[in-house]
N, C-alpha and C positions, 0 to 999 in steps of 0.2 A: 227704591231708588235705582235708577240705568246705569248702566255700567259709563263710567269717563270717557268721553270722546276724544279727549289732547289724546289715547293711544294710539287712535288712527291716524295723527297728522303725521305726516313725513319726516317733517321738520323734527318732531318730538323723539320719534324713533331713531332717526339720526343721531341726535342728543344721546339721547340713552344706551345708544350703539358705544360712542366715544367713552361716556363714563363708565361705563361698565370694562371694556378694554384699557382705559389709564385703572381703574382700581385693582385690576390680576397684574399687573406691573409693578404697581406701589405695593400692593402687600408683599411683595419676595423683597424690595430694599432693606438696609439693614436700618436698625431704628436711629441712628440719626438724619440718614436721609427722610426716611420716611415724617421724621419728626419735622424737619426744616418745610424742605418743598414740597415730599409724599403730600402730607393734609393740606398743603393751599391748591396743591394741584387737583386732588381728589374734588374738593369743595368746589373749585370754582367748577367743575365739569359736572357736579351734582346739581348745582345752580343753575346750571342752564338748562339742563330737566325740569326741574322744581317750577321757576320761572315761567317757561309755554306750559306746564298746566297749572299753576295758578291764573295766568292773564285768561287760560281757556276756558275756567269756571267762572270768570267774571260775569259774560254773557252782555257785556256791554264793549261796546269798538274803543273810545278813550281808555278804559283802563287795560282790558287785551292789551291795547296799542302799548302802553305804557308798560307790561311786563315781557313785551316783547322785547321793545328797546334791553330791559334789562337785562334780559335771556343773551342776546349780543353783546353787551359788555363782559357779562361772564365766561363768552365763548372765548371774548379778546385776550380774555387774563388766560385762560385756557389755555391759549395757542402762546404766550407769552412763556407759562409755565414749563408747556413742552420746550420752548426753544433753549430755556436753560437750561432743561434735564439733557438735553442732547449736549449742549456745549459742556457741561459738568461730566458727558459719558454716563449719562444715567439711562438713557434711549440708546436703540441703536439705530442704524440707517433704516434697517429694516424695518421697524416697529414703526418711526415716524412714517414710513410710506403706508402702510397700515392706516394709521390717521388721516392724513391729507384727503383721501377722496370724503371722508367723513365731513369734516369741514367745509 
C-alpha cells in the first residue's frame, strides 16, 4: 500500500499545523477548562484534519467535495472556539496571532 497523499496537500498540513498548536495549549489548562471548551476546541481542529484526509481517500470529486465542505465547517467551530478562549483569557494576544496566518 503507498504512502497517503492528503500529507502533501497544503491545505492538510495547515490543518494539522493548527491542531497540533491548540492541543500544547489545551493540555496545560486546568481540568475544568480543559473539560468544558479544551475538548470541543481540540475536536473540532482534529476534524478538520480527519475530514481533508478522508474526502482525500475517497478518490472520487462529489464526495472529496463533500468532506471538504465538512473540513470548513470544522475550521469555523475552530475559529469560534478560539474566540472564546481568548475572551475567557484563555489565549493570549500572542498565541492567537500565531493562529491567524494558519487559518
Amino acid at each position: 500500500m503507498n504512502r497517503p497523499d492528503f500529507e502533501n496537500l497544503e491545505v492538510y498540513q495547515l490543518a494539522e499545523k493548527l491542531a497540533n498548536e491548540i492541543w500544547y495549549i489545551v493540555k496545560d489548562w486546568d481540568y475544568f477548562t480543559k473539560d468544558t471548551i479544551g475538548k470541543q476546541l481540540v475536536r473540532a481542529a482534529d476534524s478538520v484534519c480527519a475530514n481533508i484526509a478522508e474526502g482525500r481517500g475517497r478518490y472520487n470529486f462529489q464526495d472529496n467535495r463533500r468532506f471538504v465542505k465538512i473540513a470548513r465547517g470544522f475550521l469555523y467551530e475552530t475559529i469560534s472556539w478560539l474566540r472564546l478562549a481568548y475572551s475567557r483569557q484563555l489565549v493570549t494576544t500572542e498565541k492567537v496571532s500565531r493562529f491567524k496566518p494558519i487559518y
